[in-house]
N, CA, C and O atoms as a Tripos MOL2 file, in Angstrom:
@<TRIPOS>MOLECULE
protein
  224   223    56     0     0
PROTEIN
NO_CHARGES

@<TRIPOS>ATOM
      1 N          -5.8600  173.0030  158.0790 N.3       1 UNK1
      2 CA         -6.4580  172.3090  156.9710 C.3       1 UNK1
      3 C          -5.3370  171.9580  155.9810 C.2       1 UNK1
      4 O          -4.4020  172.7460  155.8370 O.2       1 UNK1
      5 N          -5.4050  170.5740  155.1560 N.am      2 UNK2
      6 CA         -4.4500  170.4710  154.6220 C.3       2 UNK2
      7 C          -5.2880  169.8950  153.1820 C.2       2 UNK2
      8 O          -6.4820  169.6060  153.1020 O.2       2 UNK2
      9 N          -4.2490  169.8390  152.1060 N.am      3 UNK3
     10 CA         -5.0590  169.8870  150.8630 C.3       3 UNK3
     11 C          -4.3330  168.3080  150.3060 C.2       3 UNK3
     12 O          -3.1120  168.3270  150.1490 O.2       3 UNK3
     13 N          -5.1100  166.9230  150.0070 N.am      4 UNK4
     14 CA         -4.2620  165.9460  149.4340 C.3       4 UNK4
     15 C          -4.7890  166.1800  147.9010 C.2       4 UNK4
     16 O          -5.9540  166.0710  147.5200 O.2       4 UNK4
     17 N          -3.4670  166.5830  146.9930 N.am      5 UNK5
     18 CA         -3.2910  166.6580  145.7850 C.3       5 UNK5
     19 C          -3.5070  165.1800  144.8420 C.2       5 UNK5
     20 O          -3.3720  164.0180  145.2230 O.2       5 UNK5
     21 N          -3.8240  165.6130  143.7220 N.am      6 UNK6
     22 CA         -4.3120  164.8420  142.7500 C.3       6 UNK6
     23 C          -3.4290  163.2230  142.7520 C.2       6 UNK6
     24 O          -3.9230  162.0960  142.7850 O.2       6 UNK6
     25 N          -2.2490  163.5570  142.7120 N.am      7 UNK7
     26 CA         -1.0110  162.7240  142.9140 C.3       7 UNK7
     27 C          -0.8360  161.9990  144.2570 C.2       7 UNK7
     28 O           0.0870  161.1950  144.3940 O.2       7 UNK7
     29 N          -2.0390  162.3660  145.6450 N.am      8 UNK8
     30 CA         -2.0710  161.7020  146.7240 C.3       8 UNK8
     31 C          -1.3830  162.3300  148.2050 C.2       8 UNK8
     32 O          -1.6080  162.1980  149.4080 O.2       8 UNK8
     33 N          -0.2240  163.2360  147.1730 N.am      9 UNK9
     34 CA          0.5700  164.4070  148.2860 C.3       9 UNK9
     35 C          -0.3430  165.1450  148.9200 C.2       9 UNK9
     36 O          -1.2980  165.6980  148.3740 O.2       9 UNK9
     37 N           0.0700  165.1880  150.7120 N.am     10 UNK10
     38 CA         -0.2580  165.8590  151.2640 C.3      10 UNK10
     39 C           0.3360  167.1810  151.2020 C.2      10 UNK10
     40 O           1.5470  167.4000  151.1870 O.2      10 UNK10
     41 N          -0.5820  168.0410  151.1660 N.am     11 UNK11
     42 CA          0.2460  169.4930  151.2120 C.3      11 UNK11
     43 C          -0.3550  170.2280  152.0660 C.2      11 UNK11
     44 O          -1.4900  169.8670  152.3740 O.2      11 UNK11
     45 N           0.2870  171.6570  152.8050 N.am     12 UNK12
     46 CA         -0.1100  172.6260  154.1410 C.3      12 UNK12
     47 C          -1.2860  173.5900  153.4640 C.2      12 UNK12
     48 O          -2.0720  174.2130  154.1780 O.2      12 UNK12
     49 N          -1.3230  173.6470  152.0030 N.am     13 UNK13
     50 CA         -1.7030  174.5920  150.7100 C.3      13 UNK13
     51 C          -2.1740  174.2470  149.6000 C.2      13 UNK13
     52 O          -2.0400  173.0360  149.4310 O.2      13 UNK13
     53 N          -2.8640  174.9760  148.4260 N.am     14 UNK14
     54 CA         -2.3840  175.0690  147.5850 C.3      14 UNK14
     55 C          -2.8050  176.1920  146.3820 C.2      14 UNK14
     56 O          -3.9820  176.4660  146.1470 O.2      14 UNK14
     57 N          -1.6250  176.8180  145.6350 N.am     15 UNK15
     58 CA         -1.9080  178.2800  145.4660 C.3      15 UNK15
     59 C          -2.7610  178.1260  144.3350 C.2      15 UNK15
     60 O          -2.4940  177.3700  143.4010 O.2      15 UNK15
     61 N          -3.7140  178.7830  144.4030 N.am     16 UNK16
     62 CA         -4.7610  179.3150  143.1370 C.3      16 UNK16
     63 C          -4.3440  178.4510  142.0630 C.2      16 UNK16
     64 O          -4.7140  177.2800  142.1390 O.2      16 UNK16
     65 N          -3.7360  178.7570  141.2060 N.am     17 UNK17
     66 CA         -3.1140  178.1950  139.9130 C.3      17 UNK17
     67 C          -3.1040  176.5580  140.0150 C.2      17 UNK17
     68 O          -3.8860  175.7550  139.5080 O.2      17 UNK17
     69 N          -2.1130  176.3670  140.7250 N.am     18 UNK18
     70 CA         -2.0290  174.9350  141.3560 C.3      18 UNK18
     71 C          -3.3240  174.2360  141.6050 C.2      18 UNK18
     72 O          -3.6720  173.2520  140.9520 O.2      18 UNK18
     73 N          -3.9560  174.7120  142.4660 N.am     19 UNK19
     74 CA         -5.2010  174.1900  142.3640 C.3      19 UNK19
     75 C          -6.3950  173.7380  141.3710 C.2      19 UNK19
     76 O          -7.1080  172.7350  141.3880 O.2      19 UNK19
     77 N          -6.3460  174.9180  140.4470 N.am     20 UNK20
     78 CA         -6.6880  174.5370  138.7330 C.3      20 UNK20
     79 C          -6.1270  173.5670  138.6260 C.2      20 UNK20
     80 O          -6.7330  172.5160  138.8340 O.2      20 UNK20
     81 N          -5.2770  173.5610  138.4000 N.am     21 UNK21
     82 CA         -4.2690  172.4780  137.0700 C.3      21 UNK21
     83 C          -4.7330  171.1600  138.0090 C.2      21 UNK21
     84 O          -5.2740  170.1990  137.4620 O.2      21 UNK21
     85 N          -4.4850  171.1790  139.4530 N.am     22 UNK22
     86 CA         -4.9590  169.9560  140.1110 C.3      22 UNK22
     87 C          -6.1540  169.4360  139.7290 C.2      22 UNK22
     88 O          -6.1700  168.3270  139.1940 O.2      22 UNK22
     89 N          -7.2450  170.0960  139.9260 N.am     23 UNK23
     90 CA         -8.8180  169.6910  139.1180 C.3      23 UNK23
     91 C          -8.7700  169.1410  137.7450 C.2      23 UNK23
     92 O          -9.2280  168.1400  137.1960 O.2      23 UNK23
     93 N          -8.0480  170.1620  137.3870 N.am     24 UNK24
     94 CA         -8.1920  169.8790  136.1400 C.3      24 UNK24
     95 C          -7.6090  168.0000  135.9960 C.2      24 UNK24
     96 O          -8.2460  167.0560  135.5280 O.2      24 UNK24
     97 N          -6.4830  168.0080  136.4770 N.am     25 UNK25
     98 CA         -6.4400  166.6300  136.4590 C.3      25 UNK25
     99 C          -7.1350  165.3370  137.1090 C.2      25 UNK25
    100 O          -7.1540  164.1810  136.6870 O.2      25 UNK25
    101 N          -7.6450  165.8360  138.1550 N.am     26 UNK26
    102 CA         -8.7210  165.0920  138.7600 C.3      26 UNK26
    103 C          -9.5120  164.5090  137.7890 C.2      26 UNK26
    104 O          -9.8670  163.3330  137.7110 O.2      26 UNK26
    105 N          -9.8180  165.6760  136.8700 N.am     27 UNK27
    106 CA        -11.7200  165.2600  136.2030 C.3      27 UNK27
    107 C         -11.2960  165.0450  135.3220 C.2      27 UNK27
    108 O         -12.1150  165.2730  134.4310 O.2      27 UNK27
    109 N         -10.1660  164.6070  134.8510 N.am     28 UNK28
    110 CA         -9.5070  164.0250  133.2480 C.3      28 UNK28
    111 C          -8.8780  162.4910  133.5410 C.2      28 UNK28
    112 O          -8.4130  161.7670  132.6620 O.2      28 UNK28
    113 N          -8.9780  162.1080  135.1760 N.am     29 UNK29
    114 CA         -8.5680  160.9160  135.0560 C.3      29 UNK29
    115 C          -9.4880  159.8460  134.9190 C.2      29 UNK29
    116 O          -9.1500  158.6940  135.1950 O.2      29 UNK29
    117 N         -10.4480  160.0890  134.5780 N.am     30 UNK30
    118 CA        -11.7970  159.1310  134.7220 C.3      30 UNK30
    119 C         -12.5250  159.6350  133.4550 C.2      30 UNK30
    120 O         -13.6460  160.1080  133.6410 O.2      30 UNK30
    121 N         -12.0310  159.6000  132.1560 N.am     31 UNK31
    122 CA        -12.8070  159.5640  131.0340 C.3      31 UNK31
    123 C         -14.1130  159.3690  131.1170 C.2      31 UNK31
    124 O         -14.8150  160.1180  130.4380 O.2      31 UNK31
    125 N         -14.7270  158.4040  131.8980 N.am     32 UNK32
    126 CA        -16.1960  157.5150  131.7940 C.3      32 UNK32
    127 C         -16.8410  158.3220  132.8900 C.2      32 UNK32
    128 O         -18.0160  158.5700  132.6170 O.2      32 UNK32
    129 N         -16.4270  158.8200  134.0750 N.am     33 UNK33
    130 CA        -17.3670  159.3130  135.0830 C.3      33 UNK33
    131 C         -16.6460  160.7540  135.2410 C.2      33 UNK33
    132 O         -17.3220  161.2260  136.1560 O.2      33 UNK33
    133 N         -15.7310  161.6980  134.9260 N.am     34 UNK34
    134 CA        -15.4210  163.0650  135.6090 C.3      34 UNK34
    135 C         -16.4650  163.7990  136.3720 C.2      34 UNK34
    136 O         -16.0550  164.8310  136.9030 O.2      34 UNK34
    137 N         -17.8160  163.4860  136.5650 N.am     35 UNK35
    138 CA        -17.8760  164.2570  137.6950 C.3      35 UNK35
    139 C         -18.1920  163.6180  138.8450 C.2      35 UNK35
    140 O         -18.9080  163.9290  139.7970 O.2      35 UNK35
    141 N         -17.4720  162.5850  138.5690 N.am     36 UNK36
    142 CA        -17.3720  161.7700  140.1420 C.3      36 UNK36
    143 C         -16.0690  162.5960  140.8950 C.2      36 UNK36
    144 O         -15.9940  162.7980  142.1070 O.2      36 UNK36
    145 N         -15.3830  162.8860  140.1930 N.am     37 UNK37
    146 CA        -14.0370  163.2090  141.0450 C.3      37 UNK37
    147 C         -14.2280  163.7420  142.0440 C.2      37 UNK37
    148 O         -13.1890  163.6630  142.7000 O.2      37 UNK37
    149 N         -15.1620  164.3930  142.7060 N.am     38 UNK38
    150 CA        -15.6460  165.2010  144.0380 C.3      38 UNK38
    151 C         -16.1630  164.4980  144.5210 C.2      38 UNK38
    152 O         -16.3810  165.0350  145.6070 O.2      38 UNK38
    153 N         -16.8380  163.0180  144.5570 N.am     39 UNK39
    154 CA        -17.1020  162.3990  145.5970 C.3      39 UNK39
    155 C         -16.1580  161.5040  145.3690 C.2      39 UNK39
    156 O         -15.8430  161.2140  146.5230 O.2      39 UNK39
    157 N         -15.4920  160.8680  144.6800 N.am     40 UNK40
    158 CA        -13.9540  159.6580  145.2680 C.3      40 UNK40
    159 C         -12.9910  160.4060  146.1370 C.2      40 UNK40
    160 O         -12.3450  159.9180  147.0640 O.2      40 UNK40
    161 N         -12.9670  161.8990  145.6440 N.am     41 UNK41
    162 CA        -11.8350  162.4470  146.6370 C.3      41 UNK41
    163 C         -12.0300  162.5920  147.9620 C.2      41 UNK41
    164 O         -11.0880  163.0060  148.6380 O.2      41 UNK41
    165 N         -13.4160  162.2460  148.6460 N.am     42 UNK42
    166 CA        -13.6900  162.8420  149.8050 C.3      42 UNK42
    167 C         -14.3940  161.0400  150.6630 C.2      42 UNK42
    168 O         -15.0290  160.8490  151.7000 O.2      42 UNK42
    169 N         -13.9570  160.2440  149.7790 N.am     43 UNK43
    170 CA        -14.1400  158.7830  150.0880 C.3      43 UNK43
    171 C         -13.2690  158.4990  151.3600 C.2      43 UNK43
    172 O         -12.2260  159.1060  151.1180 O.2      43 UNK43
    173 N         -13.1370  157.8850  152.6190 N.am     44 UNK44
    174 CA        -12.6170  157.7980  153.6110 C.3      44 UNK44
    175 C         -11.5540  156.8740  153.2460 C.2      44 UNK44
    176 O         -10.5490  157.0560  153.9330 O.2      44 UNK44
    177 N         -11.4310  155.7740  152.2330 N.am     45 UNK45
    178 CA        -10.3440  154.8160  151.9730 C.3      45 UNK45
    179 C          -9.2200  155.8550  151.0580 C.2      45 UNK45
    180 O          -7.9900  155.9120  151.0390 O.2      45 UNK45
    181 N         -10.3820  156.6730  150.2820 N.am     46 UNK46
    182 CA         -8.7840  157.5960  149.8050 C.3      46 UNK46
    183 C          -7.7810  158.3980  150.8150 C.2      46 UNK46
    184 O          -6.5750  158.6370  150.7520 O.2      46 UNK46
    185 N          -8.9530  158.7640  151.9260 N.am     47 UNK47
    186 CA         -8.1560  159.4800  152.7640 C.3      47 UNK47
    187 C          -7.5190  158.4370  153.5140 C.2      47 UNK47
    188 O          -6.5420  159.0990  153.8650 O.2      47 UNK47
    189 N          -7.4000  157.7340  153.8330 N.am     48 UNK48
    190 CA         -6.2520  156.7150  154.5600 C.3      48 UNK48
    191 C          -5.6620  156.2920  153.7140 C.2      48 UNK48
    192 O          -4.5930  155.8730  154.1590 O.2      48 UNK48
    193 N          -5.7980  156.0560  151.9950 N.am     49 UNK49
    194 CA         -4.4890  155.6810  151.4210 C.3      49 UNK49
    195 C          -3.5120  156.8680  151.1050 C.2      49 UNK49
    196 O          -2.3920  156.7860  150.6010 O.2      49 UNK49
    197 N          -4.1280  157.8940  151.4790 N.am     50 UNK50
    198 CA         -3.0350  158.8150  150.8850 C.3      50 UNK50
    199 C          -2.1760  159.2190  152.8750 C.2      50 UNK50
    200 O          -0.9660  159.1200  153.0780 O.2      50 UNK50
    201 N          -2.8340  159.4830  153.5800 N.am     51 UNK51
    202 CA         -2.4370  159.3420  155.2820 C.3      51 UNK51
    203 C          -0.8090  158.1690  155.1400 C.2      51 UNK51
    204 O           0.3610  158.3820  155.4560 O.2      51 UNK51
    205 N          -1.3610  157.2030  154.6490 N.am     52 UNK52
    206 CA         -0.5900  156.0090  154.9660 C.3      52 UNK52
    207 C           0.6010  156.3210  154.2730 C.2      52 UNK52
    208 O           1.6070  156.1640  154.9640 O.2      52 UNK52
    209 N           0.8260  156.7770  152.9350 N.am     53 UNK53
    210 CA          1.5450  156.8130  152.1150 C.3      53 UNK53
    211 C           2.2470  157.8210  151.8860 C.2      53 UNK53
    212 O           3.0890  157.9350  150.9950 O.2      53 UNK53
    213 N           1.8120  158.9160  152.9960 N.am     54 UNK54
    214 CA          2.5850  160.2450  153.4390 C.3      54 UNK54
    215 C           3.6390  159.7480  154.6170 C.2      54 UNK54
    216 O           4.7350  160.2940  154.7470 O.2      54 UNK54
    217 N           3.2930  158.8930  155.2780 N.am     55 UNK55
    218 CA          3.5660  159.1060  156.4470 C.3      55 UNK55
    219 C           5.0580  158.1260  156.5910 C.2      55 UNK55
    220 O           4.7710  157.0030  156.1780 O.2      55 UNK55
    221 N           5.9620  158.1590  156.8620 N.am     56 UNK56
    222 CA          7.1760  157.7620  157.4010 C.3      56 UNK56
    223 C           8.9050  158.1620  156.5490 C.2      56 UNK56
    224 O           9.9530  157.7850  157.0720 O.2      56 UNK56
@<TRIPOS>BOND
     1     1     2 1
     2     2     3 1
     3     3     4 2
     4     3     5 am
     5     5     6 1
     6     6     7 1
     7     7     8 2
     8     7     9 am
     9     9    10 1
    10    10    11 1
    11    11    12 2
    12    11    13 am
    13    13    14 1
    14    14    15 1
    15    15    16 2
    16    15    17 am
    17    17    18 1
    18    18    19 1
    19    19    20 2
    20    19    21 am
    21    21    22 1
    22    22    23 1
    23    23    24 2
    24    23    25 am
    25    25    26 1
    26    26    27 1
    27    27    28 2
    28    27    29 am
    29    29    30 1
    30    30    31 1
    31    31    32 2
    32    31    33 am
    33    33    34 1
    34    34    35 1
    35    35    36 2
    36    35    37 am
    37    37    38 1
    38    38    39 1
    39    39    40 2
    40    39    41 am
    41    41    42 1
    42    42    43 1
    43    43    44 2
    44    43    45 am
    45    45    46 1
    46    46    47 1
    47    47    48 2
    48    47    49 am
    49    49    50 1
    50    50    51 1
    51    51    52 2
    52    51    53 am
    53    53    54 1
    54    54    55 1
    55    55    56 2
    56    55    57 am
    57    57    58 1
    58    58    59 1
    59    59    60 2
    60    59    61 am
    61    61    62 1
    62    62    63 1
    63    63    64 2
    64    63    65 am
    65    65    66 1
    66    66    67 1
    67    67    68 2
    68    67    69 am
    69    69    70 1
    70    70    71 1
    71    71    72 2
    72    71    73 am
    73    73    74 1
    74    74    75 1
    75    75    76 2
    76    75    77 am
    77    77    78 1
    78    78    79 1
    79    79    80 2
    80    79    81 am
    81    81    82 1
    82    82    83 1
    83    83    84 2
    84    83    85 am
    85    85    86 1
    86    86    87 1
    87    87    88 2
    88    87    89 am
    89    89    90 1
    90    90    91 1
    91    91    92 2
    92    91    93 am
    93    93    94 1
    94    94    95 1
    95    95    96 2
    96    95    97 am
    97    97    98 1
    98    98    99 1
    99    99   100 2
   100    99   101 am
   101   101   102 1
   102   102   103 1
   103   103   104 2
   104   103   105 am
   105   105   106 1
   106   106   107 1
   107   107   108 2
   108   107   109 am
   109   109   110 1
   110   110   111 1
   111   111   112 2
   112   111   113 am
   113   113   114 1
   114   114   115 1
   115   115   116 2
   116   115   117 am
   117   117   118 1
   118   118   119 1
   119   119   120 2
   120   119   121 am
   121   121   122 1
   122   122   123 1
   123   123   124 2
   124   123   125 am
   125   125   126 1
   126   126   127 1
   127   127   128 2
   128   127   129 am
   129   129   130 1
   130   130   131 1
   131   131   132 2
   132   131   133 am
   133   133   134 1
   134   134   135 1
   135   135   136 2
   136   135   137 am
   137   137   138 1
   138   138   139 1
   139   139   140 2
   140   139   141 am
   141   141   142 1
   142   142   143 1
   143   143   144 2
   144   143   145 am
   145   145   146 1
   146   146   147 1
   147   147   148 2
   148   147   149 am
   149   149   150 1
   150   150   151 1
   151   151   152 2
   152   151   153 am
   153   153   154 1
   154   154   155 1
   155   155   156 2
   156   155   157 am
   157   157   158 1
   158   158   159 1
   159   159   160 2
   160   159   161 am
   161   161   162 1
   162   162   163 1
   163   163   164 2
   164   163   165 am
   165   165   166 1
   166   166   167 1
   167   167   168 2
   168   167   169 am
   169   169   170 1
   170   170   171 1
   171   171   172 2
   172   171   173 am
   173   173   174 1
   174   174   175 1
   175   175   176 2
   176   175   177 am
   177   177   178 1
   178   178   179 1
   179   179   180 2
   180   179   181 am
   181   181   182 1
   182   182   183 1
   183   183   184 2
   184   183   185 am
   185   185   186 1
   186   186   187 1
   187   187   188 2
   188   187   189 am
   189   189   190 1
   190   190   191 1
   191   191   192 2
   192   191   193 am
   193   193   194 1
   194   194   195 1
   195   195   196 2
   196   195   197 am
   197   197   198 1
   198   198   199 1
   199   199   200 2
   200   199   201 am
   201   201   202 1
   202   202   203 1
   203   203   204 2
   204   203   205 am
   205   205   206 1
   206   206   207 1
   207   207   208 2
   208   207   209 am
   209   209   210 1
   210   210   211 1
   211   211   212 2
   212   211   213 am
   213   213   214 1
   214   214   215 1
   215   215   216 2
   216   215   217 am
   217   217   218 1
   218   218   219 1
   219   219   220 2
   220   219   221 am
   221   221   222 1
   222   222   223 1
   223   223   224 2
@<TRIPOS>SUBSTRUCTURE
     1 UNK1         2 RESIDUE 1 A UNK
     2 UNK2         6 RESIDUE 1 A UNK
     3 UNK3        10 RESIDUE 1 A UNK
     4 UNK4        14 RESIDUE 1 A UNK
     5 UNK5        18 RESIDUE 1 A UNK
     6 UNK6        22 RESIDUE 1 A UNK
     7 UNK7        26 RESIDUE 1 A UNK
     8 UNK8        30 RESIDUE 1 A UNK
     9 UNK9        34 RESIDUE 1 A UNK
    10 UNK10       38 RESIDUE 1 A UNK
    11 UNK11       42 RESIDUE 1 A UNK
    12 UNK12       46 RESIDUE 1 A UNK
    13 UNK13       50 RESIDUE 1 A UNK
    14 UNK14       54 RESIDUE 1 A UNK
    15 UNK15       58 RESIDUE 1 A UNK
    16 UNK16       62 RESIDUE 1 A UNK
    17 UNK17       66 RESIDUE 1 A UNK
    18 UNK18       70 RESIDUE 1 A UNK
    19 UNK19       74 RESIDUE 1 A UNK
    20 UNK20       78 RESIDUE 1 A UNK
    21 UNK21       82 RESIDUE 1 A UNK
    22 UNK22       86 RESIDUE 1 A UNK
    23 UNK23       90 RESIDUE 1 A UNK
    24 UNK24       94 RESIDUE 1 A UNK
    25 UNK25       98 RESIDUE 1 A UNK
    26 UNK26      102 RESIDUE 1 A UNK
    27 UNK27      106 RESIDUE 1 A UNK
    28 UNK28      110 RESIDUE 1 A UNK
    29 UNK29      114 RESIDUE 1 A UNK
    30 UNK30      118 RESIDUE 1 A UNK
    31 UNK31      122 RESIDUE 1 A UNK
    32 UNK32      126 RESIDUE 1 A UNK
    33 UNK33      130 RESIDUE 1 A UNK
    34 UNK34      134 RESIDUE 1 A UNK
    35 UNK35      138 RESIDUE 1 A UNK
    36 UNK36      142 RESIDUE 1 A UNK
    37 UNK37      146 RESIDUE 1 A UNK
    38 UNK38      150 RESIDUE 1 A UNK
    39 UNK39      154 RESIDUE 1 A UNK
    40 UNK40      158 RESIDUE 1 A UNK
    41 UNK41      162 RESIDUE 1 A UNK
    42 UNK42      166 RESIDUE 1 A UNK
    43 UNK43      170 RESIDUE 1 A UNK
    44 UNK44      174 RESIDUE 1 A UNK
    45 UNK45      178 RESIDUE 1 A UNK
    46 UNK46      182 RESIDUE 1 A UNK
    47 UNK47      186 RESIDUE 1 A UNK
    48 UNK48      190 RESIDUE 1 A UNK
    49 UNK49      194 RESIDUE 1 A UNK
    50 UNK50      198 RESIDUE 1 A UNK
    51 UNK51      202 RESIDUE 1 A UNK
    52 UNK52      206 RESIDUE 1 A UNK
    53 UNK53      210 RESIDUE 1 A UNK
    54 UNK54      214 RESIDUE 1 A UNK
    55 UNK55      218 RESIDUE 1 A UNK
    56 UNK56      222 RESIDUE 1 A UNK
């Protein structure tokens, strides 16, 4: 299982702490909707833009 961070990075992890601060930025980037951030992150175009943009 791998975790794509707020910033789009794929990572193998991510430790406790890290993971806060990640949310936390998630649900602060969308002033108008924050509790969307749990369904855009799990949107299939995010997951191929962040795939694409890891990769080479």
């Amino acid at each position: 299982m791998h975790y794509i961070d707020s910033s789009g990075r794929i990572r193998e992890g991510m430790p406790l702490l890290g993971g806060l601060a990640d949310r936390a930025k998630g649900l602060t980037a969308d002033a108008f909707a924050p509790a969307s951030d749990g369904i855009r992150d799990h949107l299939m175009n995010n997951y191929l833009t962040a795939l694409r943009s890891n990769v080479g």
